[in-house]
C-alpha positions, 0 to 999 in steps of 0.5 A, a space after each residue: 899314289 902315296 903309300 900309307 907307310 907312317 912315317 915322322 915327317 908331316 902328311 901335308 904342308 900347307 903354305 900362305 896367308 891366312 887372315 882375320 874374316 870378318 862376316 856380316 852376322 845378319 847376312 848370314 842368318 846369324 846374330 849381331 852385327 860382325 863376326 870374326 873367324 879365321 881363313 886363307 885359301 891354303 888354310 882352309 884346305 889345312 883344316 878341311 885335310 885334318 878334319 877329314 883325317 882325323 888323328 891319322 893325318 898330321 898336317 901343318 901350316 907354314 905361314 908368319 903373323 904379328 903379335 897383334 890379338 886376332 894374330 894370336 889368336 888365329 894360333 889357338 885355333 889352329 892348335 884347337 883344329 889339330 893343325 901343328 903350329 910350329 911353322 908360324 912364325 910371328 913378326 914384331 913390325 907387321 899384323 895378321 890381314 884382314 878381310 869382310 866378305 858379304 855373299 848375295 841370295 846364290 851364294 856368291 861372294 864380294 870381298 873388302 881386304 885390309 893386307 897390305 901389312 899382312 906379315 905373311 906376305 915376309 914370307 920367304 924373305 931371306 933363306 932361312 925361311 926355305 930351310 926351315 921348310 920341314 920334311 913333309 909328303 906334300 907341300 901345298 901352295 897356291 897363286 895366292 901364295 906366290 902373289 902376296 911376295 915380292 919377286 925375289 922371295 917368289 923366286 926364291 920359293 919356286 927354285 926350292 920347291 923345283 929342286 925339292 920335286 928333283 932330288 926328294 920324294 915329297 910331292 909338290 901340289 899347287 892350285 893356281 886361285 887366281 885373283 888378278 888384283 895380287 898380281 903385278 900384271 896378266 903377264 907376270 901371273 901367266 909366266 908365274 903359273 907356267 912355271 908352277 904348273 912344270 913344277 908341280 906334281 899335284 894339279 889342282 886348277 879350276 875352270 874359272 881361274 884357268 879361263 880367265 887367265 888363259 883364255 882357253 876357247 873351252 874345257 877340252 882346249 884347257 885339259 889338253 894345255 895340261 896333259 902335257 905335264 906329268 902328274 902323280 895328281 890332277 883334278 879340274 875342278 868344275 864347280 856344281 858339275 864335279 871335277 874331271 881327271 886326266 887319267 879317268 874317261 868319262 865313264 870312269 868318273 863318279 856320280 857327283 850328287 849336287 849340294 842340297 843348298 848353296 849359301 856360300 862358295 867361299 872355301 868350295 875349291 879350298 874344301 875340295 882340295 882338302 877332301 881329296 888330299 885326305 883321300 890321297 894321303 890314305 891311299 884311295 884311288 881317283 874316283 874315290 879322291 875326286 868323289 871325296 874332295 866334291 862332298 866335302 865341298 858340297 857340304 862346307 857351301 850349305 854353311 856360312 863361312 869359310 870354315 864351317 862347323 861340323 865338317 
């Protein structure tokens, strides 16, 4: 567990792509036809982390945009969520991504993504973008992340953060998010993630994901694949059915109240994420992370959007 000494550094670091969402008005009871926000897996975890800590968490975003206007304007918001901008840098040839999502009567999603032109996949392309990775308790990634780079610039990433775990006391989390239309192949993915999964610190996989890419026969072949790790941090998110914990028996985890309502999954394990990095950057116990990180989902899923009000 982190201490709670301040300290200058950033609590958390999040780092990937954010991109311009467009959302049915109309399907999500909501007026007009289109509205745009903005999201991306490490960045809704940035948001819900800072909404959850409020001025006692300092947390930043690593990522690269264009100068295009939703680009700048993505900046003003994350400025507006008290998230430090200064580690989004912006590229003159390439533009912010763009996705619309439309969710079904459960609450289910289907994307449509314009990225090819995303600036953040520039993303570590030379070395200077590594070392200007600032100090920080956390450093969070995801496969998401990883996937959108080119393999020298993910190569590149990874050795860094290996070293970083080695020679620094900043922790490194990563959530593999598994989407298999990023990725060159099934094979390139795996080989990428076991090597994450060494590295990171911090683990927090999701059954489905895992399922998929693994092929595990079930959940208790899943845990056991990664209990050969060693972590300062492990959650396995479950959906509805609450997170488990490697270091906690059954009888150990918290009640995990169900959501009173699902309209939208968009951001339900990047929520979580967030509630339980704010627990664990205050010094809570695991039950109490784990337990924050599946209320703060169950509520950001009652709302429309991948970044909802309110939360």
């Amino acid at each position: 567990m982190i201490s709670k000494t301040s300290s200058d550094k950033l609590d958390l670091l999040c780092i990937g792509e954010a991109m311009a969402e467009l959302r049915d008005g109309a399907a999500a009871g909501l007026t007009g036809d289109f509205k745009v926000g903005f999201a991306g897996d490490t960045y809704n975890t940035a948001v819900y982390c800072k909404r959850q800590m409020g001025d006692s968490g300092k947390v930043g975003y690593f990522t690269r945009v264009g100068q295009d206007p939703l680009s700048v304007e993505f900046v003003v918001r994350v400025k507006e969520e008290g998230i430090d901008p200064s580690y989004i840098t912006t590229d003159k040839q390439q533009l912010i991504g763009i996705y619309s999502v439309v969710t079904d009567k459960d609450g289910e999603r289907s994307f449509s993504y314009w990225r090819h032109s995303s600036a953040a996949r520039q993303l570590f392309s030379h070395d200077e973008a590594i070392r200007s990775l600032p100090p920080a308790r956390i450093y969070y990634l995801s496969g998401i992340t990883l996937a959108i780079l080119d393999p020298a610039a993910r190569r590149r990433v990874m050795d860094h953060l290996a070293e970083v775990t080695k020679t620094t006391d900043t922790l490194v989390a990563f959530d593999s998010n598994y989407r298999p239309k990023l990725w060159e192949s099934k094979a390139v993915a795996k080989e990428v993630m076991d090597e994450m999964w060494e590295i990171a610190d911090i683990g927090f996989p999701s059954i489905d994901d895992e399922l998929l890419l693994y092929g595990d026969t079930n959940e208790e072949a899943l845990l056991d694949r990664f209990a050969k790790f060693n972590w300062k941090a492990f959650a396995l998110k479950r959906g509805a059915r609450g997170p488990v914990s490697l270091s906690l028996s059954g009888d150990e985890l918290p009640v995990f109240p169900p959501a009173p309502k699902v309209l939208d999954t968009t951001a339900a394990g990047d929520s979580f994420n967030g509630g339980y990095f704010a627990a664990y950057l205050q010094g809570e116990d695991e039950a109490t992370c784990l337990l924050r990180g599946h209320e703060v989902a169950s509520r950001v899923i009652t709302q429309p959007g991948a970044i909802v009000s309110g939360e």
